[in-house]
C-alpha angles and dihedrals in degrees: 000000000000118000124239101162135057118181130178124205129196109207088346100311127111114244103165141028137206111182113173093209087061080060096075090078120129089358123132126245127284133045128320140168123243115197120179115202121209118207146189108204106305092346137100118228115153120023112183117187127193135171127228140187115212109202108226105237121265115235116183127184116274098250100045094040077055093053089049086050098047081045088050089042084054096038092236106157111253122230125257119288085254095047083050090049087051102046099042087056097049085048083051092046093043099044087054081064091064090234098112079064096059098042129094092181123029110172118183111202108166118077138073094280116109123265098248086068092044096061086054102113094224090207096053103030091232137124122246115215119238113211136194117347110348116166118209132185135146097289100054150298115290123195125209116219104247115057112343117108141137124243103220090192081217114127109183091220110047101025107030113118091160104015109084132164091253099039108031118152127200121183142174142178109215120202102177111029113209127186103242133113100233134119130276084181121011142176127159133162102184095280128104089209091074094029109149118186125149119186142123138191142184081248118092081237096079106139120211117178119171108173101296110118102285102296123144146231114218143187098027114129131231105246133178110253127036132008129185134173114195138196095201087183145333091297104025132082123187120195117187122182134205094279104044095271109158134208119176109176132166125253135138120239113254116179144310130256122251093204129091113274102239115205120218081018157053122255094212099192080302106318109100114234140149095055122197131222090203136140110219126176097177139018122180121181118190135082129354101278090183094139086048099053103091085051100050094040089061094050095040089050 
């Protein structure tokens, strides 16, 4: 049995303590060797040798390392070392697009963590509320039609920074395209003015409102990837599909919903309708990132 420990005593008590581990101080990663030499007088008498591994330390950017301490605060259970190296390099990756900055809800779906920690909005540090049968793996979250749907706790009106009625942003990664009208965000209170509804399909039929009086964007066909749905300004929409299908109409902006912004369904003035059977792996709600979207795309995808 090797030693690790030397320890002297003066009438029976310890006085002093050489532990080899505490010798790991100020060294650099990796593996190294610790021998400690015991002399009498010039001579050698004892050698103990003993290897050790020093971790290298673990530095993670500020906002994901934030996201891994709100998860801690909440005991949510955080994902493997590998899942947290994964994530904190796509935040990295997709924070050098320009797109994080634009975002007020940034949700990441696919992976191994549980999906406790994948509902936590990494922009806002809450977390959103999963209802009914949702189905998560590593791909994604499904929904399935029924009952199964996401709260954003987003609502547009009280708790948009980026998100304005003039330059408002939806996105989503899908992972599993499937040929339905219904919503992968909605929002709707009775009103066609605030009318959110987020969907497409491989039909000509695909409906895109985005506060703007009820108007529709038409002809533009579900893909897998990424989805975004733009207000360039106060009288122009952009819709982009999976594979790079592009619809520009004109509307004028109309207003913005007070209600929560639900995700794989429609909040309809609190009933849940309009439920999708769509795969997402991720969903972003804030400002247009239309000149980040090639980026991004790249990155989400």
């Amino acid at each position: 049995m090797s030693v690790n420990k030397l320890v002297t005593k003066v009438d029976g008590v310890i006085n002093k303590t050489i532990d080899f581990n505490d010798l790991k101080a100020g060294l650099s990663a990796g593996a190294h060797t610790i021998t400690v030499e015991a002399f009498n007088g010039a001579a050698l008498v004892s050698t103990q040798t003993k290897n050790i591994t020093v971790a290298a330390v673990v530095s993670y950017d500020a906002d994901y390392q934030a996201v891994l301490d709100y998860a801690t605060a909440q005991s949510i259970a955080l994902p493997t070392s590998t899942q947290q190296d994964i994530d904190n390099q796509l935040l990295i990756d997709y924070k050098a697009t320009g797109a994080w900055a634009k975002d007020d809800v940034f949700l990441k779906f696919k992976g191994t963590a549980s999906a406790a920690f994948k509902l936590i909005c990494w922009k806002r540090l809450v977390k959103a509320v999963g209802y009914g049968g949702l189905t998560w793996s590593d791909s994604g979250v499904v929904g399935n039609g029924t009952n199964g749907y996401i709260d954003s706790l987003f609502n547009p009106t009280t708790n948009g920074v980026n998100y304005t009625l003039n330059n408002a942003g939806l996105v989503y990664v899908s992972t599993l395209s499937v040929n339905e009208i219904k919503a992968v965000f909605g929002s709707y209170e009775g009103s066609n003015d605030t009318y959110i509804l987020f969907k497409f399909s491989s039909s000509t039929e695909s409906y895109m409102y985005l506060h703007n009086g009820g108007n529709i964007v038409t002809g533009i066909p579900g893909e897998l990837g990424v989805n975004a749905l733009y207000r360039l300004s106060n009288s122009q929409l952009k819709g982009i599909s999976g594979d790079g299908t592009i619809k520009s109409p004109t509307y004028t902006a109309v207003g913005l919903p007070n209600q929560n912004i639900y995700i794989l369904g429609r909040n309809n003035s609190g009933t849940t309708d309009l439920l999708s059977t769509e795969r997402i792996s991720y969903a972003t709600l804030g400002s247009s990132k239309d000149a980040e979207h090639a980026a991004m795309k790249t990155v989400l995808e």
